[in-house]
N, C-alpha and C positions, 0 to 999 in steps of 0.2 A: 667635463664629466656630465653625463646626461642625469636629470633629475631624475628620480625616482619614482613621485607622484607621477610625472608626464608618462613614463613607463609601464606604470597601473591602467590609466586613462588608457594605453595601446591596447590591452590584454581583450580579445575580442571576446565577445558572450557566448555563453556555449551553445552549442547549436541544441535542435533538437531529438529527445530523445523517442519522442512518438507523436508520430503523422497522421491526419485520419481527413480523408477525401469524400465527400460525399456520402456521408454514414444516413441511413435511413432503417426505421422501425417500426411497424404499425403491432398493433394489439387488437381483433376486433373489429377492423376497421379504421379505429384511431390511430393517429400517427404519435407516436411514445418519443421517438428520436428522430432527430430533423437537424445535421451539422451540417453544413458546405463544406467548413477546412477547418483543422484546429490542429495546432500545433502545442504539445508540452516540454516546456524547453529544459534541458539537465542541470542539474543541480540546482534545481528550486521544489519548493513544497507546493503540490498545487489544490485546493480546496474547491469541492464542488458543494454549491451551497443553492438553496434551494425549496420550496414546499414540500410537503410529505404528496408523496404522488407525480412529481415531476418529472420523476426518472431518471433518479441518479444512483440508485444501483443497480438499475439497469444499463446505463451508460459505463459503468464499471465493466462492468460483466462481458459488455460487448468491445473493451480497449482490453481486458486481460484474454478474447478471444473463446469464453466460455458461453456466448451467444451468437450466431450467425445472425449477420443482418441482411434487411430486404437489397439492398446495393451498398454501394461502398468502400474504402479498403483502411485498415487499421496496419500501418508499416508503425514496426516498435522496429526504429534504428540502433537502440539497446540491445544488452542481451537478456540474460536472465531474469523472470520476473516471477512474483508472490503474488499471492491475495490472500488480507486477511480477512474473514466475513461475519456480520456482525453477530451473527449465533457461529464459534469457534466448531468448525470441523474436527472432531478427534477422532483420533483411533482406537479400537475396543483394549489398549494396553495400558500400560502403567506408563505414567510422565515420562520417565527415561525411555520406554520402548517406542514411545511416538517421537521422541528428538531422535533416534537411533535410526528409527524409519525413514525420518524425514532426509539426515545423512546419507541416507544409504541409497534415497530415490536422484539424492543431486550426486552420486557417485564418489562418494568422500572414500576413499579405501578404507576398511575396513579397522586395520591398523590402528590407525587415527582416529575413529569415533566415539572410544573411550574418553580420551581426552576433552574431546568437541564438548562430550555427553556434560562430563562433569562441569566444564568451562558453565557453558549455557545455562545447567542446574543453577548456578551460583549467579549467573547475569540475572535469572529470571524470582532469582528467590525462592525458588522451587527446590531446593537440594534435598531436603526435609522429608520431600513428597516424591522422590523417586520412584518409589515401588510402589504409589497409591494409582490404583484405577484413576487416569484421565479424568472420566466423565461424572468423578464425585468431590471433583476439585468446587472451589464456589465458582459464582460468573466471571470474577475477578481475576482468579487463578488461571482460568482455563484460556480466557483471554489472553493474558502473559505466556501461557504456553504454547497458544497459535502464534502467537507474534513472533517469540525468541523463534520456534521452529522455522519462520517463515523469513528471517532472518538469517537463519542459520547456511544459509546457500546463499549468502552475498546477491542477494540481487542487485538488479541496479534499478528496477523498474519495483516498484513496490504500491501494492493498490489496495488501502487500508475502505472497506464497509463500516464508517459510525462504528469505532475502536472503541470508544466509552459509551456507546450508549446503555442505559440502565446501569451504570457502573455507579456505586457512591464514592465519594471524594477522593478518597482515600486510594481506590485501584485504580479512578481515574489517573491521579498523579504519579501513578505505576507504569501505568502504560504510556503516558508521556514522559517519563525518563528513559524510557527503554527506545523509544521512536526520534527522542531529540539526540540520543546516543548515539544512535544508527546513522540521523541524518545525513552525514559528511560521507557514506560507503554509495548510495544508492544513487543512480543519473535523476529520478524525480520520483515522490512521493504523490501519490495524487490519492486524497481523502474523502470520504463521503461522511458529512456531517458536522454542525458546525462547533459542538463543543469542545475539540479539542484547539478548533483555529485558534485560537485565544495564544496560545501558546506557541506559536510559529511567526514571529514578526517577519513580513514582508512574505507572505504568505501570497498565494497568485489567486484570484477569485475566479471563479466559473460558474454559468449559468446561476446567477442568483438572482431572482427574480425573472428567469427566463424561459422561465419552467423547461419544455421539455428542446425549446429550437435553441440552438446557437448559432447566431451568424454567422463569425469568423472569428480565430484568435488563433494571435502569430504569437512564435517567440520572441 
């Protein structure tokens, strides 16, 4: 009978979920972003850590494809991906009309998004606040509701902007139950900022102290 353990040891690592070749950025003149090759491998949490000024949500910005870089190419071998950004995007609706929205944008039929709606209400704590205006929710809240929404389409690529920052204790520990819940759905998490790292053991480290270049990082 073949042992067990030795069979674990077989199990290869999983490849990666997004590739990025020769990424380059200037600002002004200045060079902001400066990769060769970086590889983020699936199923790990990956942390960009860093100075204020570095350029790491700028680096976000440009792996979720919401910035065109000077060269380069950004392959997400994943599929579907989120961002969630540190001042929460909402919609001029009520909580439930922006979960509803957001269903409707990843193509959920229709059918189905009552259910989702209330599901989410109740993951996010938010059930209370259904019919309240989004954007009179506290920082806390609104947060949570970017998140759940951003969740809510199963990504697998998920690219959190400094998820607690300005948050006090209390919604921090909110919004990391809601991300350590999710963890096991998504190919890789990649975070910008380090106070939630605290909470992700064996968490992947990037550009910390590296400011804006990164050499190389394989999976």
């Amino acid at each position: 009978m073949r042992d067990m353990a030795h069979d674990a040891d077989d199990v290869a690592p999983p490849g990666p979920a997004l590739s990025v070749t020769g990424l380059r950025l200037s600002a002004g003149g200045t060079p902001r972003i400066d990769i060769p090759k970086l590889c983020l491998p699936a199923g790990r949490i990956t942390m960009i850590l860093g100075a204020n000024g570095a350029g790491k949500s700028l680096l976000l910005r440009l792996l979720h494809g919401l910035v065109v870089p000077e060269a380069g190419q950004v392959h997400a071998l994943a599929g579907r991906q989120a961002m969630v950004f540190q001042r929460p995007v909402l919609l001029r609706r009520s909580v439930a009309g922006n979960l509803r929205h957001g269903l409707k944008a990843a193509g959920v039929p229709r059918a189905e998004r009552r259910a989702r709606v209330a599901a989410l209400l109740a993951q996010s704590g938010l059930a209370d606040r259904a019919r309240q205006p989004a954007r009179t929710l506290s920082g806390g809240e609104q947060q949570r509701l970017a998140l759940v929404r951003a969740l809510s389409t199963t990504p697998e690529i998920l690219f959190l902007d400094e998820p607690t920052a300005s948050l006090d204790p209390r919604a921090t520990r909110a919004i990391e139950t809601l991300v350590l819940g999710a963890a096991a759905r998504q190919a890789v998490r990649v975070d910008d900022g380090a106070p939630i790292a605290t909470s992700f053991p064996g968490f992947r480290d990037l550009m910390n102290g590296l400011g804006a270049r990164v050499e190389e990082v394989g999976a």
